[in-house]
N, C-alpha and C positions, 0 to 999 in steps of 0.2 A: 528373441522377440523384440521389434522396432515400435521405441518409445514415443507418439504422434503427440508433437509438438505445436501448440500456436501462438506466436510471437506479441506481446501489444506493448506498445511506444510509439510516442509522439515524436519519434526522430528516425527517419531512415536511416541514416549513417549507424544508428545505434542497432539498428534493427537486423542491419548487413553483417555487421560486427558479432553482432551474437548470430546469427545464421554459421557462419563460417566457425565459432565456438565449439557449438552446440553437432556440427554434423560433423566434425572431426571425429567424434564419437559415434562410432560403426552401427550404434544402435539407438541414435536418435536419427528423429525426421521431422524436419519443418513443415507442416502441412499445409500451413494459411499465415498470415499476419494480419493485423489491426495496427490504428494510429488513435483510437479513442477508445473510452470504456462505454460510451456506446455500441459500436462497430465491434466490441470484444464480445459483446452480450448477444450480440445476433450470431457472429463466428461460432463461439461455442454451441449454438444450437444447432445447428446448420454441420459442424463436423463433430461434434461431441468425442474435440481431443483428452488423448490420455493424462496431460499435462497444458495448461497454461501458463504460460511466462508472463509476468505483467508488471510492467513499471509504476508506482504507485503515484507520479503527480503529472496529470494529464489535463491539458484544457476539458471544459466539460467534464463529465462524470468520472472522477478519480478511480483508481485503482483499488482504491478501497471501496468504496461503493459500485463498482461494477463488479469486483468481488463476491459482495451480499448478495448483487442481483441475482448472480450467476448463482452462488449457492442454496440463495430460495428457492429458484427454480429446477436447479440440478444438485442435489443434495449430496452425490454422489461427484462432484466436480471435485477435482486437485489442483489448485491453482498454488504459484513460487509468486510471491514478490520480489521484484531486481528494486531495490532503491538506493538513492543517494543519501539516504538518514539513517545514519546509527542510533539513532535515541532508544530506549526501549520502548517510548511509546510508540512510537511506531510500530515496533513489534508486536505488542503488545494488542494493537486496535486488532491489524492483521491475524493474529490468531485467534482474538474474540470473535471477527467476522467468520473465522472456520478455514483461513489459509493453512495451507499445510508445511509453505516453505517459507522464509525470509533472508533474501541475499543481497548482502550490502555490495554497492558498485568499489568501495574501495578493496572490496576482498580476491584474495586468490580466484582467479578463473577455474580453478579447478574445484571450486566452491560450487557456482553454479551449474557444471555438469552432474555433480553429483546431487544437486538439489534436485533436479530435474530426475535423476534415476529414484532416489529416496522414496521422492513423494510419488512416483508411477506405481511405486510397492505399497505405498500406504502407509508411509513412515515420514515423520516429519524431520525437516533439517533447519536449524539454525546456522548463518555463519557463527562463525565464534567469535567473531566480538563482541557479537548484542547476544549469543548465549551466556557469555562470561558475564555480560552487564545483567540478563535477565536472570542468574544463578544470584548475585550479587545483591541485588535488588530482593529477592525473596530471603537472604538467608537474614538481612539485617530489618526487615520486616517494612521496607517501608513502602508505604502506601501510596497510588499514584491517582490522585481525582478524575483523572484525561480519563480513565478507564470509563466512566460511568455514563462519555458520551459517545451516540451514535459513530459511524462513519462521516455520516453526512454533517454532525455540526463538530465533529473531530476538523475537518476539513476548512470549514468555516470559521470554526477558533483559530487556526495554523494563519488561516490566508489575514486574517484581522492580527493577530499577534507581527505579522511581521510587519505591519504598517499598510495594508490595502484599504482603501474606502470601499464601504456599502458596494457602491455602484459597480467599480471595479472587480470586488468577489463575486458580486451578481453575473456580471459581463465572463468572466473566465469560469463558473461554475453553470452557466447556462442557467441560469433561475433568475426568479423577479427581485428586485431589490427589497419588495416587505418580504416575501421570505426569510432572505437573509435578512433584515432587521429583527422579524420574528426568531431566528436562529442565534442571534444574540441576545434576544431579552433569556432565552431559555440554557445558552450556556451562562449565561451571567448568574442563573439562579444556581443552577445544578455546579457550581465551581463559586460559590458563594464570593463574585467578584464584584466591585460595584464601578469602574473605572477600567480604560484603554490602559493606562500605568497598570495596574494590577492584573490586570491580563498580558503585559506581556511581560511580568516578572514574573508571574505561574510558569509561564512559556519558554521565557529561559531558564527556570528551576530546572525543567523537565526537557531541555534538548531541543525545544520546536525550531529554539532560532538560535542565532550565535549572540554570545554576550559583547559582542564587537560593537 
């Protein structure tokens, strides 16, 4: 049985890269690709693959919230996250939003073929270093606040933690700048922070950014 694949990343090179991964394996197939979580969100309706592939930080609508979309809509979708963040929140958002897979780009290749078989069964795959991290994380009980926000101001904290202005998070998430200022007054409550310092020491607790 051939596993129908659709590819989303904002890089061709990356996109070819995994094309060439992904069909070495006799029983996948690339059906479509996307370059935005836009473009992901019509894809999937349009071929309603067995699997989506999807890089999590995308100009405009991120990978996590094109995720949601797709899962409100398609309840029954399976979507892999490819990312370049081991933190476990990231994991963590991702599997709140109802991913079924999470593959860090530093992991074995043979991580993401089988991510992609897994979750076609209905079964969810972690790589293992953010499994070990999110085994770790539950057995010493500690609790992660990033949980409690959406995709959407999950994304908007990250982009602010690492030093983006307003306007800028506005410009790369496609939204108006009061939005995002609105998205700030409301993570700042729900993560009881009152200051850019205290947001991005929450940030680096939790993996968002490097302590560098």
């Amino acid at each position: 049985m051939t596993v129908k694949v659709v590819l989303v990343d904002d890089h061709s090179v990356v996109r070819s890269g995994l094309r060439r991964l992904l069909e070495s394996h006799k029983s996948i197939e690339i059906v479509a690709e996307a370059d935005t979580g836009e473009s992901a969100y019509q894809v999937y309706g349009e071929i309603l693959p067995d699997v989506m592939l999807m890089d999590i930080s995308m100009p405009g609508m991120g990978g996590l919230e094109a995720a949601k979309r797709i899962l409100q809509r398609y309840p029954q979708a399976r979507i892999v996250i490819f990312s370049m963040h081991e933190a476990v929140s990231f994991a963590a958002q991702a599997l709140k939003t109802g991913v079924k897979g999470y593959v860090t780009k530093t992991g074995v290749a043979e991580d993401l073929v089988q991510a992609v078989l897994d979750v076609a069964k209905g079964r969810t795959f972690l790589s293992q270093d953010v499994a070990q991290k999110v085994a770790l994380q539950t057995l010493i009980g500690e609790s992660n606040p990033l949980q409690q926000l959406t995709s959407r101001e999950f994304e908007v904290f990250r982009l602010l933690a690492e030093g983006k202005r307003v306007e800028e998070v506005a410009d790369m998430l496609k939204i108006s700048q009061k939005t995002v200022a609105n998205y700030y007054t409301l993570i700042k409550q729900k993560l009881s922070v009152n200051s850019p310092v205290e947001m991005v020491r929450l940030a680096m607790k939790h993996g968002l950014i490097d302590a560098a």
